[in-house]
N, C-alpha and C positions, 0 to 999 in steps of 0.2 A: 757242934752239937747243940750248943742253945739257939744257934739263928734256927736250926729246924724246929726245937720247940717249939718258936715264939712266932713259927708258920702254922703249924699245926694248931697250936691255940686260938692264932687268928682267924684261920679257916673255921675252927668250932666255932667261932663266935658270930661270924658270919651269915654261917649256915642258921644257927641259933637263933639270930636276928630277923633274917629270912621268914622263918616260921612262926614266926608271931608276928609280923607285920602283914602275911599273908591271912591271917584268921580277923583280921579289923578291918578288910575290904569287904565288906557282905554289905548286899540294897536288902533290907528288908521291906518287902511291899504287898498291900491286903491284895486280893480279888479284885478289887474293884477301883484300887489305883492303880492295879497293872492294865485292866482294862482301857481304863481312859487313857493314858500314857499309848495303849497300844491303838486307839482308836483318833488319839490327835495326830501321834506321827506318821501312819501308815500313809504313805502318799496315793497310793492304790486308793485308798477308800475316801481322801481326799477325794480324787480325781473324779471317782464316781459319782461323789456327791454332787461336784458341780456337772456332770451328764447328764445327774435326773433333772437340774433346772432345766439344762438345752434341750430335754426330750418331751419335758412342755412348754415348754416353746414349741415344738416342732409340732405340736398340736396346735394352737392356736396360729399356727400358718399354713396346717392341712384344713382351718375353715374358711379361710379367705379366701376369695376367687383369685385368678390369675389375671395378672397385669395384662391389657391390652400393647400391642407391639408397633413405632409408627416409623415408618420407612419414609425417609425421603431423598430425593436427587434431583439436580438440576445441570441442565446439562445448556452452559449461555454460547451465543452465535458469536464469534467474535474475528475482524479482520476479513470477511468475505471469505474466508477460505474453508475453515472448518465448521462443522457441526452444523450444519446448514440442517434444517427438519422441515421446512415448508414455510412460504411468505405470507408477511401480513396479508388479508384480503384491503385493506383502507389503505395503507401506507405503500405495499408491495416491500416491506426490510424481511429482509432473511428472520427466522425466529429460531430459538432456542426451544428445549426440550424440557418437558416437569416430570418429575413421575414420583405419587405419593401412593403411599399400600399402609392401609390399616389391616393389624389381625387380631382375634382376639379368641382364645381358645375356648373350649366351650367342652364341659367333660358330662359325658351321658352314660348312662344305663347305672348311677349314682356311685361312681368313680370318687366322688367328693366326697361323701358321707364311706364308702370303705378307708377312703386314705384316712378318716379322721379312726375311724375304728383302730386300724391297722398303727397309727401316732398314739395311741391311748393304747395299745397293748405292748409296742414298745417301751413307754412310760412304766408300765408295771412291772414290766420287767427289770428294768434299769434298776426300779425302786427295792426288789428282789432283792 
């Protein structure tokens, strides 16, 4: 009979303990510390953050022209056998093959100035 008391006691005391350890866990925090707390950790709005730099950026690389493209190949004679193209005219040696291609794109009916438009309104929005 007294081991159950001295259960029973403990258990209230327990519980007892419980309830007042739980009322001393509270964050008290204004407006405007929970904001910034919520506006440091939010990874989301991190991330955004750094998309509006990339999205100007991506302006300032819709004003730049487009890189010209330079191709080349050479294609050498070699052992009499292969790759023969035509002989010297002076010498008469078999010759080898060049072949060089420039490109360079060239954007009309003012393709340039909407892409920069079109870069500047994704920016505002990002910034949104």
């Amino acid at each position: 009979m007294m081991f159950a008391k001295r259960k029973v006691f403990l258990l209230l005391f327990l519980l007892a303990s419980n309830f007042g350890f739980s009322q001393q866990d509270t964050l008290r925090l204004s407006l405007v510390q929970t904001e910034k707390i919520f506006l440091d950790s939010n990874l989301l709005l991190v991330a955004s953050g750094f998309n509006v730099d990339a999205n100007k950026a991506l302006i300032e690389q819709a004003k730049v022209w487009d890189n010209p493209t330079l191709i080349t190949d050479q294609n050498v004679y070699t052992n009499n056998k292969f790759f023969q193209h035509g002989k010297d005219p002076i010498t008469g040696q078999p010759t080898g093959q060049y072949f060089i291609q420039f490109q360079q794109l060239i954007k009309t009916a003012g393709k340039r100035g909407k892409l920069i438009n079109m870069a500047t309104t994704n920016a505002k929005l990002s910034q949104l």
